[in-house]
C-alpha positions in Angstrom: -6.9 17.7 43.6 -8.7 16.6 40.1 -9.8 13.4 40.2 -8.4 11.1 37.0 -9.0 7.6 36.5 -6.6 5.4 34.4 -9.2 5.5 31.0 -9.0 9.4 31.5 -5.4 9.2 31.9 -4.6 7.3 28.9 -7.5 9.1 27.2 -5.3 12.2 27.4 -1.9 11.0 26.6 -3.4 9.3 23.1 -4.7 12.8 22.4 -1.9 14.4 22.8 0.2 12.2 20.9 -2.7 12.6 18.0 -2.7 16.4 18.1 1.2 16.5 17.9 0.9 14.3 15.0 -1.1 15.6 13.4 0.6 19.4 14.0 3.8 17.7 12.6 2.5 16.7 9.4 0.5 19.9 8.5 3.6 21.7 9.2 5.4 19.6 7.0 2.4 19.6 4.0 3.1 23.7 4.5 6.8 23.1 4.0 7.0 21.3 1.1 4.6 23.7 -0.6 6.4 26.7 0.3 9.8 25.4 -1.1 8.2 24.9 -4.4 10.5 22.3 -6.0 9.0 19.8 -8.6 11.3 17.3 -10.9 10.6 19.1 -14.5 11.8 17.6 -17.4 13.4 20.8 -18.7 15.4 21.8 -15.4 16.7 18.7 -14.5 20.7 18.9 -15.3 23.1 16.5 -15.7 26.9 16.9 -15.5 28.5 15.7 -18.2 32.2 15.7 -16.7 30.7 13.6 -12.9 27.4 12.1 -14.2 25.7 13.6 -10.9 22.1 14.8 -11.6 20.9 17.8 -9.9 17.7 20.0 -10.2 17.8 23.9 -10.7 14.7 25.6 -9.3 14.9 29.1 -11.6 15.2 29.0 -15.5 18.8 29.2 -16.0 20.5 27.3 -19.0 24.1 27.9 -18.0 25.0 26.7 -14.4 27.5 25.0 -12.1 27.4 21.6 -10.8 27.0 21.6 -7.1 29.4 18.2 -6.7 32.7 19.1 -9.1 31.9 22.6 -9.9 31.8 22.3 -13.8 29.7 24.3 -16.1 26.3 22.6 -17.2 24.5 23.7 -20.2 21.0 22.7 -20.7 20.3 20.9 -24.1 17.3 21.3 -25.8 16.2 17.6 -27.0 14.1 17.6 -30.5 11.1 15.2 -30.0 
């Protein structure tokens, strides 16, 4: 049998936890990269019959709204 005081003991456990930690949030870094979503300006859509904002990630101008269903045109705004 290994011998193991209490400071190795809890040495461990607060490693572990660290590692998992820090596993966790370099998995989720990777994740949000990979899905590739950003709020642009120009692909930002709002309903006009629900109000309800939503974000389209190719470069569509004519979609549906995900909460009522309705067609959404994106507007091009003159600065």
């Amino acid at each position: 049998m290994l011998p193991f005081s209490f400071a190795d003991g809890l040495f461990f456990y607060a490693a572990l936890w660290l590692i998992l930690i820090i596993f966790l949030w370099l998995r989720e870094l990777h994740r949000n990269r990979r899905s590739g979503w950003e709020l642009v300006k120009g692909r930002l859509f709002n309903c006009s019959s629900c109000h309800h904002s939503f974000i389209v990630k190719d470069s569509r101008n004519v979609v549906r709204c995900p909460k009522c269903n309705a067609m959404c045109i994106l507007r091009k705004h003159r600065n």
